[in-house]
C-alpha positions in Angstrom: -72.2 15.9 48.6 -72.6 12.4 48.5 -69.3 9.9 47.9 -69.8 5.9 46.5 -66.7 4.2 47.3 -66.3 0.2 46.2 -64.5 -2.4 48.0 -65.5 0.3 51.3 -65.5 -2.7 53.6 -61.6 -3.4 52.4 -58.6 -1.4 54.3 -58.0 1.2 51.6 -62.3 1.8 51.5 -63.2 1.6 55.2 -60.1 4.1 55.8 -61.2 7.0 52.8 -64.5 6.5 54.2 -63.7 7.4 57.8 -61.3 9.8 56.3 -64.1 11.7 54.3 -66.6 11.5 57.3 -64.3 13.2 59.6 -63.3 16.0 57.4 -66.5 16.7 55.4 -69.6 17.5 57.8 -72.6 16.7 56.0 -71.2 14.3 53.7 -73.4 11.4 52.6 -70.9 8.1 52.2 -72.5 4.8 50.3 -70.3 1.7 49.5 -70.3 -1.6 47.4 -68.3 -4.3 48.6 -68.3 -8.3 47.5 -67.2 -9.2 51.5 -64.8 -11.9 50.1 -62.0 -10.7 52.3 -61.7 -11.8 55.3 -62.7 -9.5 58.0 -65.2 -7.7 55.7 -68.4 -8.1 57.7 -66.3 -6.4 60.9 -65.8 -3.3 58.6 -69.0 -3.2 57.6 -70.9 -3.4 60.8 -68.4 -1.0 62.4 -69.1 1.1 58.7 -73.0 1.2 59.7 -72.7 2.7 62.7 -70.8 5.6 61.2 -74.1 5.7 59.1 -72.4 4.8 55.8 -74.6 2.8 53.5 -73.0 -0.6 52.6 -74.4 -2.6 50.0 -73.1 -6.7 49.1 -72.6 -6.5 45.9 -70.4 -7.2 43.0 -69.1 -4.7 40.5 -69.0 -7.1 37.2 -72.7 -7.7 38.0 -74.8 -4.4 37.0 -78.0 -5.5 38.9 -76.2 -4.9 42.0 -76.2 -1.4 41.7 -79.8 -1.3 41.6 -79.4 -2.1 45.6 -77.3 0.9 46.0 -79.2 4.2 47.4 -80.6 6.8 44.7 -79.7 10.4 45.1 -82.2 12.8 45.7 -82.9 15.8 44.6 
């Protein structure tokens, strides 16, 4: 199963991601945040190395999504 959550680098989005990861083996977690809180690019570094996928984007602009990893199969 794969999960895209935005804002993941926020407190509620870095939390359900580590959340999900825990309790789902074999998930496959991807996020969009726009890293204009404070203390964003500390969640997402520590995100990464749970091998979560986080993208910079913005949700009002659709060409960020193209960023964002295509499922397969």
């Amino acid at each position: 199963m794969r999960i895209l959550i935005t804002g993941i680098c926020g407190f509620a989005g870095s939390s359900i991601a580590e959340s999900l990861l825990e309790r789902q083996p074999g998930l496959s977690v991807a996020g969009i945040d726009n890293l204009a809180r404070p203390g964003s690019e500390g969640n997402r570094i520590r995100l990464r190395k749970l091998g979560i996928s986080v993208v910079h984007g913005d949700l009002r602009a659709a060409s960020d999504f193209e960023a964002l990893p295509h499922p397969t199969g």
